[in-house]
C-alpha positions as CSV (number, residue, x, y, z in Angstrom):
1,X,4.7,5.0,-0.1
2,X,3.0,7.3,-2.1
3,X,-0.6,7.1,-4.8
4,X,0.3,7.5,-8.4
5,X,-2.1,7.5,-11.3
6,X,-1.7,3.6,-11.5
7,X,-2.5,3.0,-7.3
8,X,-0.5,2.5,-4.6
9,X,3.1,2.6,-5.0
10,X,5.2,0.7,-2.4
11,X,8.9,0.6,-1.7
12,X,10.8,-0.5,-5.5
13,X,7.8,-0.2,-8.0
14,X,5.4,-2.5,-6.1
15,X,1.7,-1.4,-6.6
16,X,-0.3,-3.6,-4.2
17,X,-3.7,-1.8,-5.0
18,X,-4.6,-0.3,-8.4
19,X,-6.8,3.0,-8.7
20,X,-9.9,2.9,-10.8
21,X,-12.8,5.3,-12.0
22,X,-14.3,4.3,-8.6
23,X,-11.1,4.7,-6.4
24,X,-8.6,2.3,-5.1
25,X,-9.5,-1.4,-6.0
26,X,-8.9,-3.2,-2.1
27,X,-12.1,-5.2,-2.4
28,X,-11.1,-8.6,-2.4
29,X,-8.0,-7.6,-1.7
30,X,-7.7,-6.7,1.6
31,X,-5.8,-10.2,3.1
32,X,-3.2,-10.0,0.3
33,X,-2.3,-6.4,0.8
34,X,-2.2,-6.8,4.4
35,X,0.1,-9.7,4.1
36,X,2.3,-7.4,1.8
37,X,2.3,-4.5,4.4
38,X,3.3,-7.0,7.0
39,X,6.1,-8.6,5.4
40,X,7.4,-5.2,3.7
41,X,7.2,-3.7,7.1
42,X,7.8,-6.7,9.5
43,X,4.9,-6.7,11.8
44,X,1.1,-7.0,11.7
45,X,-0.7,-4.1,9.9
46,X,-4.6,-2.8,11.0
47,X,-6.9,-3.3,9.0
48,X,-7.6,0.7,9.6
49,X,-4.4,1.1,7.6
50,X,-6.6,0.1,4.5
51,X,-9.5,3.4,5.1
52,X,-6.4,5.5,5.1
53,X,-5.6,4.0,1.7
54,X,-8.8,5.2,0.4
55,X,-8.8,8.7,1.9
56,X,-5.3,8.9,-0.1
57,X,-6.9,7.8,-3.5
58,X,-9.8,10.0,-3.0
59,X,-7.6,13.1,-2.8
60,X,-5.1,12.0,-5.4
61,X,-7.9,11.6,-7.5
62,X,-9.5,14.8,-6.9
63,X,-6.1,16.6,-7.6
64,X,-5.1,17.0,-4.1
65,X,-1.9,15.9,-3.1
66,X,-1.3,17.2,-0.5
67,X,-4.3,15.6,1.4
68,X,-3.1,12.3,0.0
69,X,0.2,12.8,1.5
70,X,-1.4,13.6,4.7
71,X,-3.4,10.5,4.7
72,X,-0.4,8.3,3.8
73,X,1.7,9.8,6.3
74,X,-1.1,9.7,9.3
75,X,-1.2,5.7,8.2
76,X,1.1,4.7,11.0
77,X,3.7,2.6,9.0
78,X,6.1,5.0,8.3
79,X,9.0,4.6,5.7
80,X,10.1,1.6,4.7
81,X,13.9,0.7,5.4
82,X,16.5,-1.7,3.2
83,X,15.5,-4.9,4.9
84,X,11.7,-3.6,4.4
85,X,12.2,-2.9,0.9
86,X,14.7,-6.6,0.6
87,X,11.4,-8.2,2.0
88,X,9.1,-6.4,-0.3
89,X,11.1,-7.5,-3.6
90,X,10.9,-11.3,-2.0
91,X,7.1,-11.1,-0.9
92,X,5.9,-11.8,-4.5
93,X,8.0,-15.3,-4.9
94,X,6.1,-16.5,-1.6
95,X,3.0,-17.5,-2.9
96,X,4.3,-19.5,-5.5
97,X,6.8,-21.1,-3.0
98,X,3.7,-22.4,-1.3
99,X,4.2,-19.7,1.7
Protein backbone atom coordinates (compact mmCIF):
# COMPACT_ATOMS: atom_id res chain seq x y z
CA UNK A 1 0.00 0.00 0.00
CA UNK A 2 1.42 3.15 -0.74
CA UNK A 3 -0.08 7.25 -1.76
CA UNK A 4 0.72 8.19 -5.23
CA UNK A 5 -0.14 11.42 -6.92
CA UNK A 6 -3.52 9.82 -8.12
CA UNK A 7 -4.54 8.40 -4.16
CA UNK A 8 -4.28 5.42 -2.60
CA UNK A 9 -2.70 2.64 -4.34
CA UNK A 10 -3.71 -0.90 -3.15
CA UNK A 11 -2.30 -4.26 -4.05
CA UNK A 12 -2.39 -4.56 -8.36
CA UNK A 13 -3.21 -0.91 -9.43
CA UNK A 14 -6.40 -0.59 -7.26
CA UNK A 15 -6.86 3.12 -6.07
CA UNK A 16 -9.76 2.97 -3.52
CA UNK A 17 -9.42 6.73 -2.60
CA UNK A 18 -8.30 9.48 -4.96
CA UNK A 19 -6.22 12.61 -3.73
CA UNK A 20 -7.51 16.05 -4.45
CA UNK A 21 -6.38 19.80 -3.81
CA UNK A 22 -8.03 19.26 -0.35
CA UNK A 23 -6.45 15.78 0.45
CA UNK A 24 -7.71 12.24 0.05
CA UNK A 25 -11.38 12.10 -1.16
CA UNK A 26 -12.94 9.30 1.79
CA UNK A 27 -16.11 11.36 2.35
CA UNK A 28 -18.79 9.32 1.28
CA UNK A 29 -16.64 6.79 0.87
CA UNK A 30 -15.82 5.48 3.89
CA UNK A 31 -18.25 1.99 3.77
CA UNK A 32 -16.96 1.16 0.27
CA UNK A 33 -13.33 1.47 1.11
CA UNK A 34 -13.72 -0.36 4.25
CA UNK A 35 -15.47 -3.21 2.51
CA UNK A 36 -12.40 -3.20 0.07
CA UNK A 37 -9.80 -3.30 3.02
CA UNK A 38 -11.79 -6.18 4.35
CA UNK A 39 -12.09 -8.32 1.52
CA UNK A 40 -8.35 -7.46 0.19
CA UNK A 41 -7.24 -8.24 3.66
CA UNK A 42 -9.76 -10.86 4.91
CA UNK A 43 -11.00 -9.45 8.15
CA UNK A 44 -12.85 -6.37 9.43
CA UNK A 45 -10.83 -3.08 9.17
CA UNK A 46 -11.25 0.07 11.93
CA UNK A 47 -12.59 2.72 10.94
CA UNK A 48 -9.23 4.45 12.59
CA UNK A 49 -7.59 2.82 9.58
CA UNK A 50 -9.22 5.69 7.47
CA UNK A 51 -7.39 8.93 9.84
CA UNK A 52 -4.18 7.09 9.03
CA UNK A 53 -5.12 7.40 5.37
CA UNK A 54 -5.32 10.98 5.72
CA UNK A 55 -2.19 11.63 7.78
CA UNK A 56 -0.48 9.63 4.64
CA UNK A 57 -2.05 12.03 1.99
CA UNK A 58 -1.26 15.03 4.02
CA UNK A 59 2.51 14.26 4.04
CA UNK A 60 2.58 12.88 0.45
CA UNK A 61 1.12 16.02 -0.45
CA UNK A 62 3.42 18.18 1.44
CA UNK A 63 6.43 16.29 -0.15
CA UNK A 64 7.15 14.06 2.70
CA UNK A 65 7.35 10.57 2.09
CA UNK A 66 8.75 9.40 4.45
CA UNK A 67 5.99 10.56 6.97
CA UNK A 68 3.49 9.00 4.64
CA UNK A 69 5.21 5.77 4.74
CA UNK A 70 5.25 5.92 8.45
CA UNK A 71 1.59 6.58 8.53
CA UNK A 72 0.76 3.65 6.17
CA UNK A 73 2.96 1.38 7.91
CA UNK A 74 1.60 2.30 11.62
CA UNK A 75 -2.09 1.52 9.85
CA UNK A 76 -2.13 -1.96 11.32
CA UNK A 77 -2.93 -4.04 8.02
CA UNK A 78 0.30 -4.84 6.95
CA UNK A 79 1.16 -6.20 3.40
CA UNK A 80 -1.15 -7.73 1.45
CA UNK A 81 -0.36 -11.52 0.40
CA UNK A 82 -1.45 -13.50 -3.08
CA UNK A 83 -4.82 -14.57 -1.79
CA UNK A 84 -5.23 -10.77 -0.51
CA UNK A 85 -4.25 -9.38 -3.69
CA UNK A 86 -6.64 -12.65 -5.69
CA UNK A 87 -9.45 -11.09 -3.52
CA UNK A 88 -8.65 -7.53 -4.34
CA UNK A 89 -8.73 -8.06 -8.27
CA UNK A 90 -12.33 -9.98 -7.58
CA UNK A 91 -13.70 -7.28 -5.01
CA UNK A 92 -14.69 -4.93 -7.93
CA UNK A 93 -17.04 -7.69 -9.79
CA UNK A 94 -19.06 -8.00 -6.38
CA UNK A 95 -21.16 -5.22 -6.53
CA UNK A 96 -22.39 -5.86 -9.85
CA UNK A 97 -22.88 -9.58 -8.82
CA UNK A 98 -25.40 -8.24 -6.41
CA UNK A 99 -22.85 -9.04 -3.31
Amino acid sequence: MTVTEQGLLLGAGTLPAKISDDGICLEGEEERILTLLAVAYGRNVPAATLGSFRRAAKHRRSGDNSFAAIFLAQNGLGKLDEDGAYRLSLAPACPRAGA
